[in-house]
PDB file of N, CA, C and O in Angstrom:
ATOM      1  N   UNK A   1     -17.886  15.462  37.534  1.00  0.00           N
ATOM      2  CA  UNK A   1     -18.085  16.256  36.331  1.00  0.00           C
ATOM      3  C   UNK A   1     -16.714  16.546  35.705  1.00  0.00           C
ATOM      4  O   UNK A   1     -15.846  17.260  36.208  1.00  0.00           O
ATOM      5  N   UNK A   2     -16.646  15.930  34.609  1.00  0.00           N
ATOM      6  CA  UNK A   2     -14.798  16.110  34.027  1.00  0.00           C
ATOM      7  C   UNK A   2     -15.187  17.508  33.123  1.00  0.00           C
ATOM      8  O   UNK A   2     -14.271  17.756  32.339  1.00  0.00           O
ATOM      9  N   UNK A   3     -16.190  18.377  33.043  1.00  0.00           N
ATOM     10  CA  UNK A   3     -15.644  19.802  32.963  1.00  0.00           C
ATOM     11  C   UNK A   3     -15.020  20.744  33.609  1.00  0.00           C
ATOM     12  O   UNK A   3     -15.220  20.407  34.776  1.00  0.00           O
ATOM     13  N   UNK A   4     -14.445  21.627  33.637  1.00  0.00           N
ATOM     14  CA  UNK A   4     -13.860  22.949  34.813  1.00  0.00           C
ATOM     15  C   UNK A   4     -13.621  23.978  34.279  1.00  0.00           C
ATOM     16  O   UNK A   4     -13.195  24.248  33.156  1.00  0.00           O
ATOM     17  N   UNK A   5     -13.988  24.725  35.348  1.00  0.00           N
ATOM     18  CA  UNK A   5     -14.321  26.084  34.873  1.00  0.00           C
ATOM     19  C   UNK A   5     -12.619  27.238  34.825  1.00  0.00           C
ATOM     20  O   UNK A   5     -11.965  27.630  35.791  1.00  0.00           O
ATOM     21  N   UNK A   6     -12.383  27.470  33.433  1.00  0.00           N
ATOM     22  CA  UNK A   6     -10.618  27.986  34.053  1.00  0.00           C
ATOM     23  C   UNK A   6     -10.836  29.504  33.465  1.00  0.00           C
ATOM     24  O   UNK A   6     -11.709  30.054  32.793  1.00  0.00           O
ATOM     25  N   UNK A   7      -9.607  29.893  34.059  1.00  0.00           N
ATOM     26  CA  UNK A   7      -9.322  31.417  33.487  1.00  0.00           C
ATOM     27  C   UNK A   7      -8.474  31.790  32.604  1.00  0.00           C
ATOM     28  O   UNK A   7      -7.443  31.234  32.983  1.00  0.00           O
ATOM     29  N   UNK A   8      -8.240  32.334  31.727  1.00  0.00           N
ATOM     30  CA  UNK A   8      -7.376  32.934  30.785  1.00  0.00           C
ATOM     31  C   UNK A   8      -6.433  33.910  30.941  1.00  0.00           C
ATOM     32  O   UNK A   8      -7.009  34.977  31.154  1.00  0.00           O
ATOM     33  N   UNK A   9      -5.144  34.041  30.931  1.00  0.00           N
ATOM     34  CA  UNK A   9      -4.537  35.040  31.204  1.00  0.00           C
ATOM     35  C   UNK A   9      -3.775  35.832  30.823  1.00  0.00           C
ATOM     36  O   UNK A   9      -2.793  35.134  31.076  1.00  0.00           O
ATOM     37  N   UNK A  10      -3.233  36.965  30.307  1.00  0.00           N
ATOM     38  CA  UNK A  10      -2.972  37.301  29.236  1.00  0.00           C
ATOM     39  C   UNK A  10      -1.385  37.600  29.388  1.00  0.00           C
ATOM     40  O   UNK A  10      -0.968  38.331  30.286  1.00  0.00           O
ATOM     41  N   UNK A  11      -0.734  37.126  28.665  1.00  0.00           N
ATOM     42  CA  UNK A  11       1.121  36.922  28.571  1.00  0.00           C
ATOM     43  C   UNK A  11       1.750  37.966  28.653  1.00  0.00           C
ATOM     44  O   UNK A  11       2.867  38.045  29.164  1.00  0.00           O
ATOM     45  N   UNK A  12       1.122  38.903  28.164  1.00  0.00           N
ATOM     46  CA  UNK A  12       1.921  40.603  28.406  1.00  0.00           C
ATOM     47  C   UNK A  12       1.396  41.269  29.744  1.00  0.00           C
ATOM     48  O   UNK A  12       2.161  41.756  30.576  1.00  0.00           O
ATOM     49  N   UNK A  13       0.307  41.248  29.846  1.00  0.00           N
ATOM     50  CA  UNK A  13       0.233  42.215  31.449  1.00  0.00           C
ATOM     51  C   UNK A  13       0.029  41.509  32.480  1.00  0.00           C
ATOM     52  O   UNK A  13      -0.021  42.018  33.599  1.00  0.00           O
ATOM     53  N   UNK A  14      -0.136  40.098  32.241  1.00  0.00           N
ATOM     54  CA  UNK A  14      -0.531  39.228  33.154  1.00  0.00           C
ATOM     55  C   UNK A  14      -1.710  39.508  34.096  1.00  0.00           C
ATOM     56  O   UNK A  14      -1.612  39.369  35.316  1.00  0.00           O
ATOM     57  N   UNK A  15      -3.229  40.051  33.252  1.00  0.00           N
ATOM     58  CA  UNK A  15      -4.436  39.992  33.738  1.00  0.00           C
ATOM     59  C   UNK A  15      -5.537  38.970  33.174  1.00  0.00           C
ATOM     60  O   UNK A  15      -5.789  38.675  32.006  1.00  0.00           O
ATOM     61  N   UNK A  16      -6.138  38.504  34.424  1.00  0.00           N
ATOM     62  CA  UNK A  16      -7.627  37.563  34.027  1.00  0.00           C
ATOM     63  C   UNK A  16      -8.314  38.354  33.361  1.00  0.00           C
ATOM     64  O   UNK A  16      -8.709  39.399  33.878  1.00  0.00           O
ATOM     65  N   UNK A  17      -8.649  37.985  31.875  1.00  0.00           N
ATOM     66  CA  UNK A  17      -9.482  38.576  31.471  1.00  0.00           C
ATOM     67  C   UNK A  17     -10.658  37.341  30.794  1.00  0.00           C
ATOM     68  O   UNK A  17     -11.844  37.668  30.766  1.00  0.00           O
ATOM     69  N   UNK A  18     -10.473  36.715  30.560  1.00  0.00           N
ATOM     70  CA  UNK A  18     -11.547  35.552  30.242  1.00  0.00           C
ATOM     71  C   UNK A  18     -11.712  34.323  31.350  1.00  0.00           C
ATOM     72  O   UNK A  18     -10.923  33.943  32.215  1.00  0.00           O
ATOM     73  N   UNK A  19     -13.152  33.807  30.962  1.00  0.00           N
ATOM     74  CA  UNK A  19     -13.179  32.167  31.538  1.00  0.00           C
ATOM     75  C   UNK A  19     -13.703  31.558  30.320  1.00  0.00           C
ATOM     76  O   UNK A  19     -14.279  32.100  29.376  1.00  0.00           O
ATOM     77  N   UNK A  20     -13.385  30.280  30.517  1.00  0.00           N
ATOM     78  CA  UNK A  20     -14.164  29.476  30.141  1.00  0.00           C
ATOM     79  C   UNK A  20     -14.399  28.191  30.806  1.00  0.00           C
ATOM     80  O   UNK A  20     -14.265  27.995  32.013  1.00  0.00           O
ATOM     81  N   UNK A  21     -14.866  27.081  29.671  1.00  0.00           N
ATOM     82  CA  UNK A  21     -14.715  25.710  30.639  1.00  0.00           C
ATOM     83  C   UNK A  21     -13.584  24.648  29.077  1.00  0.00           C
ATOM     84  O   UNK A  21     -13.167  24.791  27.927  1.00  0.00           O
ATOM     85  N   UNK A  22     -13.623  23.685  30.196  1.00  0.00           N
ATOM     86  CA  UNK A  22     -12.590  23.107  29.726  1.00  0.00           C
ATOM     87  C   UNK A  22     -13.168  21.359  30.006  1.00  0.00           C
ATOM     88  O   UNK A  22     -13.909  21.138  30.964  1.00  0.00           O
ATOM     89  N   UNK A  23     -12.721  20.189  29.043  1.00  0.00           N
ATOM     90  CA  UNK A  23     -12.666  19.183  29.074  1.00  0.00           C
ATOM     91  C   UNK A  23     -11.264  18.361  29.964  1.00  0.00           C
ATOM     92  O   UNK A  23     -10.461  17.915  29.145  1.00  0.00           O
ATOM     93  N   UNK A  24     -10.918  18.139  31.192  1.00  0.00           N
ATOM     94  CA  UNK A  24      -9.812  17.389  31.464  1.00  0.00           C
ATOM     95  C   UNK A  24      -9.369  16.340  31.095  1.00  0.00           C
ATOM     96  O   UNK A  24      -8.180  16.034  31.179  1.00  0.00           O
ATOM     97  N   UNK A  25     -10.260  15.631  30.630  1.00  0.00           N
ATOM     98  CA  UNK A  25     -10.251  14.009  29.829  1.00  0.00           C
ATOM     99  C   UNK A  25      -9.360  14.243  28.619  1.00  0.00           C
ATOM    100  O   UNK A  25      -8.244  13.758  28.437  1.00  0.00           O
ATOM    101  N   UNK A  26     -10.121  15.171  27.720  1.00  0.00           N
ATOM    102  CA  UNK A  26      -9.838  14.955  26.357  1.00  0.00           C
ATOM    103  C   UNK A  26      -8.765  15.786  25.972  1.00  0.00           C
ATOM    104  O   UNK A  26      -8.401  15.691  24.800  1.00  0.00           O
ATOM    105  N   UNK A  27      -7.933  16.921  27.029  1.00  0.00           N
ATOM    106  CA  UNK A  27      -7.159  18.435  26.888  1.00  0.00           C
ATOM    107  C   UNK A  27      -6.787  18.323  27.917  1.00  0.00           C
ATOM    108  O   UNK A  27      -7.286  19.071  28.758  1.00  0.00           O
ATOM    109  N   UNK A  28      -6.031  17.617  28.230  1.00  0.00           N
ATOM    110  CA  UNK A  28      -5.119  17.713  29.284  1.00  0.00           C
ATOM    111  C   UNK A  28      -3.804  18.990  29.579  1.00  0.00           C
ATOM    112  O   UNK A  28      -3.366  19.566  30.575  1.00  0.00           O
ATOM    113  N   UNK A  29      -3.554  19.007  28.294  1.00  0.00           N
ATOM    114  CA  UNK A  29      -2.526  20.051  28.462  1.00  0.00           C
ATOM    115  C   UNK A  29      -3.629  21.316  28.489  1.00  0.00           C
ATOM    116  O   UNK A  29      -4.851  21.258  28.352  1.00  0.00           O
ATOM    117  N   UNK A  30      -2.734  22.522  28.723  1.00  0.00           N
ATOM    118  CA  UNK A  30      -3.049  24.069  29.271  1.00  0.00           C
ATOM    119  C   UNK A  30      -3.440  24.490  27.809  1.00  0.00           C
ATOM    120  O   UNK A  30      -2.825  24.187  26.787  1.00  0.00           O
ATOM    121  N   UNK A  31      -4.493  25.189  27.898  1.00  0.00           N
ATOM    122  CA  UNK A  31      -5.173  25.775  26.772  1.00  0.00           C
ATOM    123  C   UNK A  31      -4.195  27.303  26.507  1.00  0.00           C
ATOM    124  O   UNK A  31      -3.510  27.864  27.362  1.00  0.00           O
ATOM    125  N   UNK A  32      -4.433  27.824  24.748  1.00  0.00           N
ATOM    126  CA  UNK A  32      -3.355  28.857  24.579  1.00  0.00           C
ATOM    127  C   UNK A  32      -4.713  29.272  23.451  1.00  0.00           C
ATOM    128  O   UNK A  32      -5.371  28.514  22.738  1.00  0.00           O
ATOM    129  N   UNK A  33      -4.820  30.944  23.646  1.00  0.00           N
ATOM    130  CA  UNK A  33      -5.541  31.303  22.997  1.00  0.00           C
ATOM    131  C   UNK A  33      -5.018  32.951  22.411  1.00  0.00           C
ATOM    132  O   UNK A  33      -4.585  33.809  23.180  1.00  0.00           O
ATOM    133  N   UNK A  34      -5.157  33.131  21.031  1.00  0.00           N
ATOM    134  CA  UNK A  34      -4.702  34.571  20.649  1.00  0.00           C
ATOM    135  C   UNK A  34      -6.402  35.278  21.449  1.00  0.00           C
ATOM    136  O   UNK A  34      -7.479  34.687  21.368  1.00  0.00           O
ATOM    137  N   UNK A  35      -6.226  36.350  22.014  1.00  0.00           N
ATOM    138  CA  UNK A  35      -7.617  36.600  22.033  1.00  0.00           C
ATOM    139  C   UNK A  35      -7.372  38.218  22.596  1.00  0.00           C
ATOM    140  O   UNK A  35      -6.302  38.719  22.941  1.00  0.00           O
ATOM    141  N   UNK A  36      -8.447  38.721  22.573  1.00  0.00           N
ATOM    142  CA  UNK A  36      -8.194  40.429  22.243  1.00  0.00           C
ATOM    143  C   UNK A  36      -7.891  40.833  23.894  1.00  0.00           C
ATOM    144  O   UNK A  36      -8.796  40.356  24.579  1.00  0.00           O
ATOM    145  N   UNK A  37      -6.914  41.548  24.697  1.00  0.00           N
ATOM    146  CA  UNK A  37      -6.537  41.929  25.639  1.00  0.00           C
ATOM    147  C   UNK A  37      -7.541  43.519  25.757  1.00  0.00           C
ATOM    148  O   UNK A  37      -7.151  44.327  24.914  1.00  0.00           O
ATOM    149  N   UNK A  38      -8.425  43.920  26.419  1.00  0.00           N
ATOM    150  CA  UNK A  38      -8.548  45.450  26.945  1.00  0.00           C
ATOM    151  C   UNK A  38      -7.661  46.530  27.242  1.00  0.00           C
ATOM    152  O   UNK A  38      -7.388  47.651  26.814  1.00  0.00           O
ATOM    153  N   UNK A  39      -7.229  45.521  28.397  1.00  0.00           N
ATOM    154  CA  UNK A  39      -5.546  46.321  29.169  1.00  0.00           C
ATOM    155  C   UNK A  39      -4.990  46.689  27.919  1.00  0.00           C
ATOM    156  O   UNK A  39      -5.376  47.699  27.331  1.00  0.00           O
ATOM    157  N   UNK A  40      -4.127  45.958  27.481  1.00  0.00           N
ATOM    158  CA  UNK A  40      -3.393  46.055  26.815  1.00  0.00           C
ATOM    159  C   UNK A  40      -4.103  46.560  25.533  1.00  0.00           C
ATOM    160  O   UNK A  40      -3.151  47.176  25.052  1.00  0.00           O
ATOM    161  N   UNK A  41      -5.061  46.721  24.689  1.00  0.00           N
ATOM    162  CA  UNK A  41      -5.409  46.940  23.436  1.00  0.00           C
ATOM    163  C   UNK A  41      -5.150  46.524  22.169  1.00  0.00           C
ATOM    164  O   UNK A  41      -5.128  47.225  21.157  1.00  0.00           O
ATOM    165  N   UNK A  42      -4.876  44.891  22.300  1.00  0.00           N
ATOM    166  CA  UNK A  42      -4.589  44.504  21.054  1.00  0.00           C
ATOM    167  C   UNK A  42      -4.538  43.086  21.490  1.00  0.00           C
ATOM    168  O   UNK A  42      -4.684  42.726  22.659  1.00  0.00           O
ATOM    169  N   UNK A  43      -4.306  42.253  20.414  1.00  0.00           N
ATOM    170  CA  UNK A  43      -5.126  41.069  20.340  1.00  0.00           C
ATOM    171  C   UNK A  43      -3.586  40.065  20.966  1.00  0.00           C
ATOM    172  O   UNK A  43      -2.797  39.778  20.066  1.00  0.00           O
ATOM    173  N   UNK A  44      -3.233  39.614  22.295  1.00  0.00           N
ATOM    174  CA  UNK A  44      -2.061  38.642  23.032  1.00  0.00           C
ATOM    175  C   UNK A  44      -2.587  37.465  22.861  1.00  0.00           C
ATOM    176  O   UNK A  44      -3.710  37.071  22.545  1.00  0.00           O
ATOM    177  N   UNK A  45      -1.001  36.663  23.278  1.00  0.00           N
ATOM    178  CA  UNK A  45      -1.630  35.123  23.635  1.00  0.00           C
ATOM    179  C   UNK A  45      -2.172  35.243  25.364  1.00  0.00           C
ATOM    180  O   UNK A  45      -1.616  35.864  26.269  1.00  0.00           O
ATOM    181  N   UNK A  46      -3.208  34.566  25.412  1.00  0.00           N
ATOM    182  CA  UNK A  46      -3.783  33.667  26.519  1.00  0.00           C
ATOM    183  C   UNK A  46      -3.475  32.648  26.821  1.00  0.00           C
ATOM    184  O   UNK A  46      -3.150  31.949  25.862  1.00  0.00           O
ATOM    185  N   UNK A  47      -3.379  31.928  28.294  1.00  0.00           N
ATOM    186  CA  UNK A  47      -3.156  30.881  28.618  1.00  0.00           C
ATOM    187  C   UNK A  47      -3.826  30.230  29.801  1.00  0.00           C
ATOM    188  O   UNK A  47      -3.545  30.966  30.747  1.00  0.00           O
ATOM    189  N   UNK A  48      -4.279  29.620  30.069  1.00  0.00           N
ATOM    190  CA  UNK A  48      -4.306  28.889  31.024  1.00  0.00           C
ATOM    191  C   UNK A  48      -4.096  28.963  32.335  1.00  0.00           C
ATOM    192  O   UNK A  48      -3.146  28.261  32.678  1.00  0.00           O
ATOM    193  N   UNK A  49      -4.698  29.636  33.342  1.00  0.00           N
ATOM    194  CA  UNK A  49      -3.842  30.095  35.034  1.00  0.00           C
ATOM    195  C   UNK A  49      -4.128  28.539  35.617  1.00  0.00           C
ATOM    196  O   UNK A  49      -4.865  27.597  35.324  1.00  0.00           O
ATOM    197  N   UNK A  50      -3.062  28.857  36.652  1.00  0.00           N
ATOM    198  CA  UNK A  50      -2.952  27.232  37.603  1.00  0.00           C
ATOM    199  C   UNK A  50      -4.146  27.314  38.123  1.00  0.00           C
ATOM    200  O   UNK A  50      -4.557  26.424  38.868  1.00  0.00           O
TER     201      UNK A  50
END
């Protein structure tokens, strides 16, 4: 199955706060997402955990 299931992590407090899934075939590189932090209260970049 070339989907996988990854986590998101957020660049300022460095907490999992999202999943999603992901294509390895077609997105090889590490996904980067602005997306709204809790912790923190305002909208960081996301990235990709190993």
């Amino acid at each position: 199955m070339p989907r996988d299931i990854i986590n998101l992590v957020c660049q300022d407090c460095k907490r999992k706060n999202y999943t999603t899934t992901k294509n390895k075939r077609r997105t090889p590189d590490k996904l980067e997402f602005k997306k709204y932090c809790s912790f923190c209260g305002h909208h960081t970049l996301h990235k990709e955990a190993k």
